[in-house]
Each structure stands twice: as structure tokens, then as C-alpha cells.
BALOBA-1460 file (C-alpha; in Angstrom, 3 decimals):
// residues 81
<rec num="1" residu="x" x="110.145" y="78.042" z="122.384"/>
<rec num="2" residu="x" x="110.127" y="77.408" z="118.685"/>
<rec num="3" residu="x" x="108.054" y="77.793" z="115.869"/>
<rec num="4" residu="x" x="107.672" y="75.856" z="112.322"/>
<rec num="5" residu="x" x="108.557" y="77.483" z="109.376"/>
<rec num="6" residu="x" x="107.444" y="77.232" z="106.342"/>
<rec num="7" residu="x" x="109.219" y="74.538" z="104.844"/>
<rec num="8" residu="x" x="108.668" y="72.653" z="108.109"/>
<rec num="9" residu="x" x="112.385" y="73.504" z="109.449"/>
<rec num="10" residu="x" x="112.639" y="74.934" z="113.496"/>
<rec num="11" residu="x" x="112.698" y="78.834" z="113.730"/>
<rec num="12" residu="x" x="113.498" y="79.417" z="117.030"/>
<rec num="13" residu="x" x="112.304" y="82.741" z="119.061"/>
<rec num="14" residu="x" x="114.403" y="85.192" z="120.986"/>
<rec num="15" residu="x" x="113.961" y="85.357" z="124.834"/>
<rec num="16" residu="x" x="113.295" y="88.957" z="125.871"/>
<rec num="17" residu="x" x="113.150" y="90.699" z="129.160"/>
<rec num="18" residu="x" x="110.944" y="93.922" z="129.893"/>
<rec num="19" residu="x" x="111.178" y="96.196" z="133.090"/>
<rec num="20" residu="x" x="108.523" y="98.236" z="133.284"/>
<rec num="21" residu="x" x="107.127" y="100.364" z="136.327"/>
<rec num="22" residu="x" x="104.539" y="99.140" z="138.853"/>
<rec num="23" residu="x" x="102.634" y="95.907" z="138.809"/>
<rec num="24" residu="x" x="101.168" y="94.907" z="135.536"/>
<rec num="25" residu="x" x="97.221" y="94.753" z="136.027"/>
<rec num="26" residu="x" x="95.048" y="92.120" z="134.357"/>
<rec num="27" residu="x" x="95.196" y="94.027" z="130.659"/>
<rec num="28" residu="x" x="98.481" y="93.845" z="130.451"/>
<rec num="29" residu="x" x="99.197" y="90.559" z="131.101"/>
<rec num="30" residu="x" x="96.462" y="88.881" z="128.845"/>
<rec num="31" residu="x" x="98.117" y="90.648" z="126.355"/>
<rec num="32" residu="x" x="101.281" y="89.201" z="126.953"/>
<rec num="33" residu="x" x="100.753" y="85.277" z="127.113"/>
<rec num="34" residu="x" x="103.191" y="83.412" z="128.004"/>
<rec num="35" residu="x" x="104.936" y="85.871" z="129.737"/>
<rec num="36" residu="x" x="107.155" y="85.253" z="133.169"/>
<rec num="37" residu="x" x="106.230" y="88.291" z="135.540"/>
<rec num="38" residu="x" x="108.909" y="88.660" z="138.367"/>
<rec num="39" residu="x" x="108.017" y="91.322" z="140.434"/>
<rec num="40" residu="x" x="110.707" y="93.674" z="142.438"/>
<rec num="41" residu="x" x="111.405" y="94.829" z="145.238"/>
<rec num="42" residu="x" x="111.787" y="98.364" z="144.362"/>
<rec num="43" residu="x" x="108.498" y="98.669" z="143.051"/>
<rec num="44" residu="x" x="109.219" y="97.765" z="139.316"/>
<rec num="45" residu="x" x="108.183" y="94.357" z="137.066"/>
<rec num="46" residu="x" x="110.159" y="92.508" z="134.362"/>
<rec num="47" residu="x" x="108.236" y="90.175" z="132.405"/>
<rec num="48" residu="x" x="110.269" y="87.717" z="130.230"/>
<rec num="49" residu="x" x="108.766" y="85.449" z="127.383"/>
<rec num="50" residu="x" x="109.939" y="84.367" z="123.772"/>
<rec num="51" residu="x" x="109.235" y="86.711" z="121.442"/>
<rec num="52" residu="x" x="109.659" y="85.367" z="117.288"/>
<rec num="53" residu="x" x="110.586" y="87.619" z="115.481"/>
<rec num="54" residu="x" x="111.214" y="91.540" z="114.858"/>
<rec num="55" residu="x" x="107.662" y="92.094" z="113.915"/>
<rec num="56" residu="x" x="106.436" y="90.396" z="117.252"/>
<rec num="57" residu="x" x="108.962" y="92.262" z="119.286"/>
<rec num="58" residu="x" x="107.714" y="95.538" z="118.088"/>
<rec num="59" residu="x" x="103.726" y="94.707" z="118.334"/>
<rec num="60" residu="x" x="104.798" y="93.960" z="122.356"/>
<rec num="61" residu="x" x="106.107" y="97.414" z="122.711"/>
<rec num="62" residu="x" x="103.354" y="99.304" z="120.671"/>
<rec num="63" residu="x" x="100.693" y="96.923" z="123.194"/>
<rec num="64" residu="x" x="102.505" y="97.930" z="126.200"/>
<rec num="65" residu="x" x="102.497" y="101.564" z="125.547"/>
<rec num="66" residu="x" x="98.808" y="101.443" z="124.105"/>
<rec num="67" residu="x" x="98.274" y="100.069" z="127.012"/>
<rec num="68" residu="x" x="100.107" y="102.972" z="129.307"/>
<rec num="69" residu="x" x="103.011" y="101.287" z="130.574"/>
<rec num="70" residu="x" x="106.015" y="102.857" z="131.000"/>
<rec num="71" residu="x" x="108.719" y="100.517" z="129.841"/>
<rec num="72" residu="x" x="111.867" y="101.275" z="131.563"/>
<rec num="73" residu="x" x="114.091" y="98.999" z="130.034"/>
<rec num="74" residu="x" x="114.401" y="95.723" z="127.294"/>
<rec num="75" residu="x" x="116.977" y="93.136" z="126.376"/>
<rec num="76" residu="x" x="117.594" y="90.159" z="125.333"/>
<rec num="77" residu="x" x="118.390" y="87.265" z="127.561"/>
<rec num="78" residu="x" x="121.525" y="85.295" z="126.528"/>
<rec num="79" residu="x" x="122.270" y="81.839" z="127.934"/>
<rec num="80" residu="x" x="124.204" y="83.002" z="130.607"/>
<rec num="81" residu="x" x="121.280" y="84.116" z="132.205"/>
């Protein structure tokens, strides 16, 4: 996913993957649109979506843990993936 910046060029986003705990209830994922949810078998979720920039990166974790989700991990997804 991409964006337009301001003098019209492509700013692409940065695919990010977050496991958190449990199943994600309704709250949680309206506040992450866009958002893959794979759920485990052990009991934890990882939802993946593009995320643009440092800014938006950091209002996804402050959201999730407003939210009380216990994030237990967060990367980024490379190509390879």
C-alpha cells in the first residue's frame, strides 16, 4: 500500500506484524482497518497491515494498549515473508 506525497511522488508504507494475546474483539479491530488477523493455535493473534510512517506506527501501539491489549511482540515484515 502506498500513499501520495506531497509533491505527488509514491511514499510507500511499511508492512508490520503484531502478536498480541487472545482474540481481538470488535474494538480492536475497527481500530485497526485494514488489518490481516491470523489467529493461532496457541491461543495468541497477529494482525498484519501497512502502517506509513513512524507517527502511525506509534498511534497503533498507544490504540492497542488504550485499548488493553497486551502486545506480545512487533516487526516488520520483509519480502521474504
Amino acid at each position: 500500500m502506498a500513499d501520495i506525497g506531497h509533491r505527488g511522488d509514491v511514499v510507500p508504507g511499511t508492512e508490520y506484524e503484531v502478536t498480541v494475546t487472545g482474540r481481538p474483539g470488535p474494538r480492536v479491530l475497527a481500530a485497526l482497518p485494514g488489518f490481516e488477523v491470523l489467529c493461532t493455535e496457541q491461543g495468541h493473534t497477529r494482525l498484519r497491515g501497512w502502517i506509513q510512517d513512524q507517527s502511525a506506527l506509534q498511534g497503533v501501539v498507544r490504540s492497542l494498549g488504550d485499548l488493553g491489549v497486551a502486545i506480545e511482540g512487533f516487526r516488520r515484515v520483509d519480502d521474504t515473508d
